[in-house]
N, C-alpha and C positions, 0 to 999 in steps of 0.2 A: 058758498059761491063757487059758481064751478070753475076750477082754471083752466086754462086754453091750452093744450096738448102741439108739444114740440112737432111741427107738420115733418121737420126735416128727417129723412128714413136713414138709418144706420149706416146703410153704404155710401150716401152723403157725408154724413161726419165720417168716416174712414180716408173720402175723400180728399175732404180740408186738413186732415190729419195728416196723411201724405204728404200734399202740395206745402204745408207750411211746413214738415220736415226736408221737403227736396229743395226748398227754398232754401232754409239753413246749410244745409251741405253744400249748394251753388256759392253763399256767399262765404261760408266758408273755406271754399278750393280758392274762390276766387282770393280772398284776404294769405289765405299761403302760397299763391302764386304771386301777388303783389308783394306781400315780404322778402319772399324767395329772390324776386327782382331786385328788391331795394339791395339786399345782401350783398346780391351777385354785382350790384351796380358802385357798392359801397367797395368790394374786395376789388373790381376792376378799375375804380381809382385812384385804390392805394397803389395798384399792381400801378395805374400809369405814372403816378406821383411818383416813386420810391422806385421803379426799374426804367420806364421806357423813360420819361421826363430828363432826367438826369442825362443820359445818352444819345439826347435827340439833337442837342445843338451841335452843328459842324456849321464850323467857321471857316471860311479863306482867306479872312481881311488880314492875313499875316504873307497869303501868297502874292509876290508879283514877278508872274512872267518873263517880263525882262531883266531878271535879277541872273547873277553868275555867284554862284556855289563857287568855295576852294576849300581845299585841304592846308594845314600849318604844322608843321616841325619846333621843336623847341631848340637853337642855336644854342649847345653844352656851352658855347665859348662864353655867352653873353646873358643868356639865360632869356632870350627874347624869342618869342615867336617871328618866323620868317614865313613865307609863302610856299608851300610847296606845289601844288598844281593847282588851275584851275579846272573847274568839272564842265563838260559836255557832256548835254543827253546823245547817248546812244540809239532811243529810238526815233523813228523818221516822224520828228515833229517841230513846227516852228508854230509860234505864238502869232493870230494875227486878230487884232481889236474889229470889234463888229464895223466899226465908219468903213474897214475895207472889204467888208461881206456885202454883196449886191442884195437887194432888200429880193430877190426869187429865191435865193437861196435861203433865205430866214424864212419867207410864206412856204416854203416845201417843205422845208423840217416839219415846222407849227400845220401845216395843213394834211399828213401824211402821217402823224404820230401822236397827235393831241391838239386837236383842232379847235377847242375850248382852252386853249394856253393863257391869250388875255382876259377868259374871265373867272378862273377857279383862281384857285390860294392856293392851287400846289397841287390840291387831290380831285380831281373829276371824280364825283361820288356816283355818278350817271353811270360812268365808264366802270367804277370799282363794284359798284351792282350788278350791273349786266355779266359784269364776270364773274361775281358768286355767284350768281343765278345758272350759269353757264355752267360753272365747276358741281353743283348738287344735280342739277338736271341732266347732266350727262351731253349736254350740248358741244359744239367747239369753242373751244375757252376763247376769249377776245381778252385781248390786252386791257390793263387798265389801270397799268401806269402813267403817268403823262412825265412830259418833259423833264421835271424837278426830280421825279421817281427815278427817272432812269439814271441821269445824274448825281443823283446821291446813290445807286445802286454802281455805278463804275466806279467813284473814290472811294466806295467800302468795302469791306470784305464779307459783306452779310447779302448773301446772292444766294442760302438757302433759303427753301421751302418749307418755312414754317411760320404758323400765325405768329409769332413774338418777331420775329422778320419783318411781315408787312404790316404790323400794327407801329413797328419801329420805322420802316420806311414810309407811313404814314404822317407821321409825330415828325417828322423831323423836317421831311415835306411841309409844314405848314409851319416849323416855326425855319425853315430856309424862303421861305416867299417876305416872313416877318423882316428880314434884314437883308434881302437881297433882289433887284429890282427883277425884273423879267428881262430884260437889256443882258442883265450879269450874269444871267440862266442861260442864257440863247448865246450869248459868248461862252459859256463854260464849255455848255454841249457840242456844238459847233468845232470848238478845238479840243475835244477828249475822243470823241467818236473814233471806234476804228474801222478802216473805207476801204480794207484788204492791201495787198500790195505792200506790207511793211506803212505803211504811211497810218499815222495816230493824227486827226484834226487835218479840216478842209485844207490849210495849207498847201502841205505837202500835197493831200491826193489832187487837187487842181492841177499841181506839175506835171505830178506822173501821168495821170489822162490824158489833159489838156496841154500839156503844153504850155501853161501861162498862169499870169495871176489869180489869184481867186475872184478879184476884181472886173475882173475882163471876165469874166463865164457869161453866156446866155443863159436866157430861160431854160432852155432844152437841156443843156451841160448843167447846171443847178440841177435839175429834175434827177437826170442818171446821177450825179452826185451823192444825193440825199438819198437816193433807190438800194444803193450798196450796203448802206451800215447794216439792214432788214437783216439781209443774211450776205454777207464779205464772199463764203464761198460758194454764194447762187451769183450773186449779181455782181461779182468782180466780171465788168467788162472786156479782162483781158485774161481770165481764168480759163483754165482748159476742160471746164466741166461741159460735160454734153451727154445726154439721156435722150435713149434711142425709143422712139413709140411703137411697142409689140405688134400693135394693131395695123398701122398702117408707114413703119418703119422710117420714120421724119424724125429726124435728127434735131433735136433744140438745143443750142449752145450759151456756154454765160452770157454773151453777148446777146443774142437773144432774150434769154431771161431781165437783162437788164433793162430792153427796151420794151419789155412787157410793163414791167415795173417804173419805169420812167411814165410809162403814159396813162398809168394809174396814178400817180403824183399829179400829173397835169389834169388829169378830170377831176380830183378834191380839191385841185387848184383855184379850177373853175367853177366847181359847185358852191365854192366858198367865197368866190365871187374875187380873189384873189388875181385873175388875169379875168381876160376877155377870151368871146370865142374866137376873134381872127386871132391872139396869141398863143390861143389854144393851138390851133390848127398849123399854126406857122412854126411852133414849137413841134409837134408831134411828126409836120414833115421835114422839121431838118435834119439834116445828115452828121449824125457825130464823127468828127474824126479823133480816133485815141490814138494820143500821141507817145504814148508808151515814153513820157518827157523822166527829163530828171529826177533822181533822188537828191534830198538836199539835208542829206547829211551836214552837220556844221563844222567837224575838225576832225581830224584825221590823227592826231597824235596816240600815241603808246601810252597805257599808264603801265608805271611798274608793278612788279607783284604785291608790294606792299600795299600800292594804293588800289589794286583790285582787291587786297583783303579787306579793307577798311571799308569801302564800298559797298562790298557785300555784307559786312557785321552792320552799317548804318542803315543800310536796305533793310535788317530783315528785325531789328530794334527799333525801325519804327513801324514795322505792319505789326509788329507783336506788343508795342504801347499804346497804339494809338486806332488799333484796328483798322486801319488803309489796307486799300486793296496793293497788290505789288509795281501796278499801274500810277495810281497814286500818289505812293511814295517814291518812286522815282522820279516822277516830275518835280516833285517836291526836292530831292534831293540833289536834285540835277538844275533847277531854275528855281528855285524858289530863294534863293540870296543866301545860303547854309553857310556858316563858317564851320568846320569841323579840325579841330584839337588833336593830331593822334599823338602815338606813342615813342613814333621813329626815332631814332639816333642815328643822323648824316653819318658818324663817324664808323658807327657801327654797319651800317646798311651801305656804307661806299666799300669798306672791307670785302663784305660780302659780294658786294656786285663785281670788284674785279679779280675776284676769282671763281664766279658765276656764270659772268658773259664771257669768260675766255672758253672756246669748247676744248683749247688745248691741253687744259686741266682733267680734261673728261674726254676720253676719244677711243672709248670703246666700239666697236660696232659686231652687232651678232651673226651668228651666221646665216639669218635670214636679213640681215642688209638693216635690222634696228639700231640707232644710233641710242647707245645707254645713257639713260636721265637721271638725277638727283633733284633734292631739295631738303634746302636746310631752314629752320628757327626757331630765334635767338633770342632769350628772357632774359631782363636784366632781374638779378636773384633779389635784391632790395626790392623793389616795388613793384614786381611781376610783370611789367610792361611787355609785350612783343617790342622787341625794339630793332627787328630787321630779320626778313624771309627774304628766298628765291625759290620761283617756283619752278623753277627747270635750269639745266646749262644753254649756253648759247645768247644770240640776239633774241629777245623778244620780241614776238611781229605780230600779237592780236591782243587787244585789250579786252578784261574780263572776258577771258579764257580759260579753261583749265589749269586750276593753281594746285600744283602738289603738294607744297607745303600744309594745303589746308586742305583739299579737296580727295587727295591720294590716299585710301585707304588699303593698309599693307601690312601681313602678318608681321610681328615684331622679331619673332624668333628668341633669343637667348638676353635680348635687352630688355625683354617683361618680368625673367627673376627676379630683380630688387622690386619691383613695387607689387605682382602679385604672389611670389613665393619670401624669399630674403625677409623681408620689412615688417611685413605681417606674420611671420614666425617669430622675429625679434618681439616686438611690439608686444606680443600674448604671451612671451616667457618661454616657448619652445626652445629657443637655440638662441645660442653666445655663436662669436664668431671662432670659438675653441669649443664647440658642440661639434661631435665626428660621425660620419655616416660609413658604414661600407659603400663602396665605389662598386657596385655589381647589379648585374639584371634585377628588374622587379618581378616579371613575369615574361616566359617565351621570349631571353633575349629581348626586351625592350625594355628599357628605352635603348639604344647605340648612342654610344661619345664621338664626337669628331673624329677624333681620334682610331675612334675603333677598338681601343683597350680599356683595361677595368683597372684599377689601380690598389683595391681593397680599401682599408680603411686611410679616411682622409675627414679632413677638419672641411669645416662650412667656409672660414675663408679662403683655403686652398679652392674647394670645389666655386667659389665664388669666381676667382682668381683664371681658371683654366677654363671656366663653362663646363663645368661636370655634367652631363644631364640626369645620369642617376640619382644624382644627390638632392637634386632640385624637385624630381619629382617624388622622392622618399621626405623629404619636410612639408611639400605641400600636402603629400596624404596624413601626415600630421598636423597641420592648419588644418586641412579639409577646402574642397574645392567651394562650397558654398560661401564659407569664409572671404576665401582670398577674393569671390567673385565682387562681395559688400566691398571688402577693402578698395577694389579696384573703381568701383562707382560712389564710394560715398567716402573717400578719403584721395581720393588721383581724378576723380570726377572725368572717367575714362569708362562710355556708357559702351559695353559688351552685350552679348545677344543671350540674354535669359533660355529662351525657344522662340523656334519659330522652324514653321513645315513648308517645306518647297519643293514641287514634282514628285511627293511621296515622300520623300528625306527629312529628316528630323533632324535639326542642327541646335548647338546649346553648346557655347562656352565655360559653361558649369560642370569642367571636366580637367581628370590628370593631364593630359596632352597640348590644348587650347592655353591654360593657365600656367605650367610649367615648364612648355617648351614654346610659348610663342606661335601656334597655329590656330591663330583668331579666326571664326568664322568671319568677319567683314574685313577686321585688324584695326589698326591707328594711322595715325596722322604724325608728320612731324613738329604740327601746331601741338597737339594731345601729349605726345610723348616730353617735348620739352617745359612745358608748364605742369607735368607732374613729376618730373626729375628736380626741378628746382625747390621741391618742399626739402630734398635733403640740405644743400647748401642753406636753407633759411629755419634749421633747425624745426623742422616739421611743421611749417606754417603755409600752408594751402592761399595762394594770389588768384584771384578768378584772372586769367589771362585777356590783356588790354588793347587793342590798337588803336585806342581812341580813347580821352578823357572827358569830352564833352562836345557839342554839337548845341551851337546858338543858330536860332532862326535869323531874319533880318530886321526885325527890329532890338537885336541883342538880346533877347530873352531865351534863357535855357528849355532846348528842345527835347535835349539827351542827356540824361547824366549818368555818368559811369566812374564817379569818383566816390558812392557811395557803398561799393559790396565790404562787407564786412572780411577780414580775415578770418581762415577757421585752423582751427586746428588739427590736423591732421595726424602727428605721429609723435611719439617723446622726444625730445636731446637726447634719449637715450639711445634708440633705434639709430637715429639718424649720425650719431658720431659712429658708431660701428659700424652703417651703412656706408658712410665715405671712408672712414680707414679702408674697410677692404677695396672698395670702389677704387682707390687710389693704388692699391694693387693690383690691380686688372690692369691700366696705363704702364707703373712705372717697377714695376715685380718683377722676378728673375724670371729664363725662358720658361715657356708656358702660359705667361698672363697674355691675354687675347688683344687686349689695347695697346700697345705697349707703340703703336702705329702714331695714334692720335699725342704723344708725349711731346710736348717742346718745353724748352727751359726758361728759368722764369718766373712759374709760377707754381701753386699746385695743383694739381688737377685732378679728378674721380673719374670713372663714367664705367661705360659696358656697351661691349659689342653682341651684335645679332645677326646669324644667318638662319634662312629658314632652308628647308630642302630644297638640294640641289642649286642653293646656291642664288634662288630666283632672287631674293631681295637681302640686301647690305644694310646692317645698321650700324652707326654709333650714336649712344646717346650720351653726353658728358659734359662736365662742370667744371669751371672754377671759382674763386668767392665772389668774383664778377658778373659773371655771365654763366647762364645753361642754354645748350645746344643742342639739337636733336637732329640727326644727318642721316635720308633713307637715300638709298642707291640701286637702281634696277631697271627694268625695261619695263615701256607703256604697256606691251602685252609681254608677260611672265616667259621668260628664255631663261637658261642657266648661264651665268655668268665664270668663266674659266676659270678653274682653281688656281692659277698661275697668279693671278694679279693678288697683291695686298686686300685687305678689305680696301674701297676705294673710299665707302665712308670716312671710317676713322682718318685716312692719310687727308680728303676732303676738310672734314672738322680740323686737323692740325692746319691745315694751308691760312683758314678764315680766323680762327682762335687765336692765332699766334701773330697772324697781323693785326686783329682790334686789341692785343695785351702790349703790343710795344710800347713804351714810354708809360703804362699801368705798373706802378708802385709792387712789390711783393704783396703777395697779405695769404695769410693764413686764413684757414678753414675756421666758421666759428666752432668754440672750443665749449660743452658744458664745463660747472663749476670743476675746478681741477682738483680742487682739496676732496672729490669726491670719488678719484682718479689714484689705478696703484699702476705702476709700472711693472710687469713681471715677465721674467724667461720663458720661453716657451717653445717649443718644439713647432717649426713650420708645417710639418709635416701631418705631425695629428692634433694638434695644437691645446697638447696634454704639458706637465711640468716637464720638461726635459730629464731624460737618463741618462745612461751611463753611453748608450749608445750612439746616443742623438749628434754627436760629431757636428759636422759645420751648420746645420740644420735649424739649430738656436738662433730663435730672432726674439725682440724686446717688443711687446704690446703693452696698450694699457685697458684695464679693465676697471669697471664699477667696479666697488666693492665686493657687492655679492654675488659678480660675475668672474672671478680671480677663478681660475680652476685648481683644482684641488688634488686629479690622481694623476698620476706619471705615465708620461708615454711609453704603449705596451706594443706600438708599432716597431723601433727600432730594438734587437734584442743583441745582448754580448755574446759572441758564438763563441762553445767551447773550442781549446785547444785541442788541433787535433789534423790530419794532413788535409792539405787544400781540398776542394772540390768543384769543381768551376761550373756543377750543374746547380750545386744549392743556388738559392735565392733568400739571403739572409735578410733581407727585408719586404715589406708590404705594397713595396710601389717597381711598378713596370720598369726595366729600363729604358723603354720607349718614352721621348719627350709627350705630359701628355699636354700639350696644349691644347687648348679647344678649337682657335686656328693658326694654327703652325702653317707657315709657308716654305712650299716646297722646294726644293733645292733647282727644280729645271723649272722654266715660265710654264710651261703645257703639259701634264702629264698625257703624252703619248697615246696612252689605251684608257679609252674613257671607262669607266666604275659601269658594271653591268646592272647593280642596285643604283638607289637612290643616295647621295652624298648623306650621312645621318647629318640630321640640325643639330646646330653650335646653339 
């Protein structure tokens, strides 16, 4: 039987060979772009579950407007908190509830900036399309935020451009419509907006325009109103901007541009069906008059320095917990009912004020007509509290102003020894305070001693004692600058400039001169300085410095807390008892010790004075088992201050010290274990065993055990019998007093130094 012959020709079956392979490769792209999806759709889940989710709800039901913030003190007498101020916001803003908003001015927000307000949840997906579609195709981006977006985009500090941004201002946008009506949207924005002119929220700007309530606006004054926020500095009605047209030389002014933009408001007004056309028309020709009205600021009072510090540390601890914009959180901290806890001590902090506000105390003036500034503050050494600053001499007459105590950053000079040379020598085993340096140039004559003379060999507390500058910077190149730089940022937590390039210049603190003689490139603060002096008095133990213990919101629930940093440890008992022996010879030491200004009786005392060249800036920084103090002194812009006067620091710190110690009990410095402690003779001088030489020179220290020195002082020598000679120089020190600053016997030395005065 004959079979029937496949008709279909070869290039046919190639055909179907093909097509059923291009089919598999279709369904197979298509099956790895559908997984690919599901992946992508699965990771972008988790991504919103596990990052955006978590971070999307912002709540206000803790904020209300009408609430008054204050500051509390703890009464030492009673142990009660008392009241110390109450807060006013500073910016030009009052609170006013939507019932007193004229319903045009809520249609011209909503009709001019997200005119689908009552029907989205938050996000106009219409409006957020059009603008990616804008942003890929190269078109002009159109907005495509709506009301809720912009809102949550003025109380947070995420106003970068990046998708995790607007996928976050997205998420949070819709779960903020979840719990909050459209009433409480249109009230928020309404009062956060800023309308140029200093003025934050319709409020205020209705004064300043108009002249009147918010309540009394018309159509037309709504319209300009709401035209402003677009751009403050086009459409401030009483702005001085005005752009001249090239072409045919017409002058358009903000005023102008506002009423462009006002009667663009009234046509989406009208398109939206929101007015009519006679209001259209009656609005468009009325006449605004700006009344260039009141500011309504709410109180006029001072705060003092302490409370402009506290202020500023509560301001800027909550943009950094809570992510608030700085806008934000001052409303927040200013009206939102904040009770806040600080650190103050009345007893301490009225000390200082009267002798702060007196300028009679301070009544220098330069010879260009500057009247010379100070600022001092004051740790309590037990639980590291700030417990009292001044931010200048005189009346205070502006609040949250330039505060020097905190804000003044000023080379230290010869007061950075103990914590980036001195401590960290001790600390690594270097130098005992009977470890001897020659007293001589390092190179080319430099470093120069106040003084001006070289003394040859001397011990580390002598050079402690007088501000040697050789000596300091011959131990630090034995630390190493790298060294003492960690020490100073990871034990004094006193952040110095790494590097950093400016107009060609290469600046870095990680150097002999910066680190051992106190020529910081930015410098310190007398906030900085006194909170790392106080590790010595607390036996090496590092307090994160306090103005404040906590901050509850208004429903009493903890908004801040500052009573959990841990202590750290920063330097041994061992460092630091030899770090205050000497220190306390700087204060109360035979001529030559530099402090010797800041000494009153009573108590014991430590510290270290600091001048930097020429005299520009005064320090003392110093302690007793009570309280550390830190006292800078100089003019707002750098002048030399006349070698005649004392340091006016250190005499400053005696005036304040010595009044908060009155009726304060004695008490000694704490003391490590004693039984670990040798009492031995010792030569002042080179602070080797005493010789045969050493004459009145012999003083009694105590050392560790394995710190006891061991060879004899080869400074003082017995000179042989034999006839006088009045040129020999039978021992190693100048007879020049060398103190580091000696004051001089007339107030003014006459003929000014044709060099620079060398730093103390």
């Amino acid at each position: 039987m004959e079979q029937k012959r496949d008709k279909r020709s070869p290039k046919t079956k190639r055909k179907r060979k093909k097509s059923g392979r291009g089919f598999k490769i279709f369904i197979t792209i298509v099956l790895v772009f559908v997984i690919t999806m599901a992946m992508l759709a699965c990771m972008a889940a988790a991504y919103i579950k596990n990052v955006i989710l978590p971070e999307a709800d912002l709540k206000l039901d803790e904020y209300n407007p009408n609430l008054t913030s204050a500051m509390y003190y703890k009464d030492p007498a009673t142990g009660n908190y008392v009241e110390m101020q109450a807060l006013y916001g500073e910016e030009n803003r009052v609170w006013v509830n939507i019932e007193e908003m004229p319903q045009d001015l809520l249609d011209a927000a909503v009709a001019i900036e997200d005119k689908r307000f009552y029907k989205h949840n938050g996000v106009d997906w219409i409006r957020t399309v059009k603008a990616v579609t804008c942003m890929f195709t190269g078109a002009d981006v159109q907005g495509g935020s709506t009301l809720t977006q912009q809102l949550i985009k003025n109380i947070t500090t995420e106003d970068d451009v990046t998708v995790k941004r607007k996928v976050m201002e997205i998420f949070r946008a819709l779960e903020f419509e979840k719990n909050y009506s459209k009433e409480d949207i249109l009230t928020w924005y309404l009062n956060y907006i800023y309308l140029g002119q200093r003025c934050n929220g319709v409020y205020t700007a209705s004064y300043k325009y108009f002249g009147k309530h918010v309540s009394e606006l018309s159509l037309a004054e709504c319209a300009s109103l709401i035209g402003i926020t677009n751009n403050p500095s086009k459409y401030d009605p009483l702005g001085h901007l005005e752009v001249v047209n090239e072409e045919t030389g017409e002058v358009t002014t903000s005023r102008d541009f506002n009423k462009q933009r006002q009667e663009l408001i009234l046509k989406a007004m009208l398109d939206q069906d929101y007015i009519t056309k006679e209001e259209y028309n009656a609005a468009v020709a009325e006449e605004l008059n700006f009344d260039n009205g009141k500011d309504t600021q709410v109180n006029s009072s001072i705060y003092t320095w302490y409370e402009d510090a506290v202020i500023e540390q509560v301001l800027d601890d909550l943009v950094d917990t809570y992510d608030w914009s700085e806008d934000y959180a001052r409303t927040k901290l200013f009206s939102g009912g904040l009770e806040i806890y600080t650190c103050m001590n009345p007893d301490v902090q009225a000390a200082v004020d009267e002798i702060y506000n007196n300028r009679d105390n301070l009544n220098y003036t330069s010879s260009t007509g500057q009247l010379i500034q100070s600022a001092i503050t004051i740790v309590d050494n037990e639980t590291g509290d700030v417990v009292a600053m001044a931010g200048g001499v005189g009346q205070k007459t502006t609040s949250r102003g330039w505060n020097r105590a905190t804000d003044t950053l000023r080379p230290p000079g010869s007061s950075i020894k103990p914590l980036s040379v001195y401590a960290p020598a001790i600390e690594l085993g270097y130098i005992t305070p009977s470890s001897t340096f020659v007293d001589s140039p390092v190179k080319d004559g430099w470093p120069v001693n106040a003084t001006g003379q070289y003394q040859g060999t001397v011990s580390v507390a002598k050079a402690i004692r007088e501000s040697i500058n050789t000596v300091a910077v011959k131990v630090l190149d034995e630390v190493g600058p790298q060294t003492s730089y960690e020490f100073m940022r990871d034990k004094f937590h006193i952040q110095l400039v790494e590097s950093r390039s400016k107009n060609g210049e290469n600046y870095t603190d990680i150097d002999l001169a910066p680190l051992a003689l106190g020529g910081l490139t930015d410098g310190v603060s007398t906030f900085q300085m006194a909170s790392a002096y106080s590790v010595f008095p607390r036996m090496g133990v590092y307090k994160e410095p306090r103005l404040y213990t906590v901050v509850l919101d208004a429903n009493k629930d903890i908004l801040l807390d500052n009573t959990q940093e841990e202590d750290k440890n920063a330097l041994s008992e061992r460092t630091c008892f030899y770090m205050t022996k000497m220190l306390q010879d700087v204060v109360t030491g035979p001529s030559g010790a530099t402090g010797r200004a800041a000494n009153f009786s009573g108590q014991d005392i430590a510290g270290k004075t600091g001048t930097t060249t020429s005299r520009k800036d005064l320090w003392f920084v110093g302690y007793t088992p009570y309280y550390t103090a830190a006292v800078w002194t100089g003019y707002d812009q750098q002048e030399r201050l006349a070698s005649g006067y004392k340091n006016p620091s250190a005499v400053l710190w005696n005036k304040v010290m010595s009044k908060i110690h009155l009726g304060l009990p004695y008490k000694q410095f704490d003391q490590p274990d004693t039984s670990q402690m040798q009492a031995v003779k010792v030569c002042a001088i080179s602070g080797k065993l005493p010789g045969a030489a050493c004459g009145g020179n012999i003083v009694t220290q105590y050392f560790f055990a394995d710190d006891v020195p061991t060879t004899v002082c080869t400074v003082h020598k017995v000179e042989p019998e034999g006839p006088d000679d009045p040129t020999d120089d039978p021992g190693g020190d100048s007879p020049v007093d060398p103190g580091g600053e000696v004051d001089p016997p007339a107030p003014v030395d006459p003929t000014p130094p044709t060099p620079e005065t060398p730093t103390e």
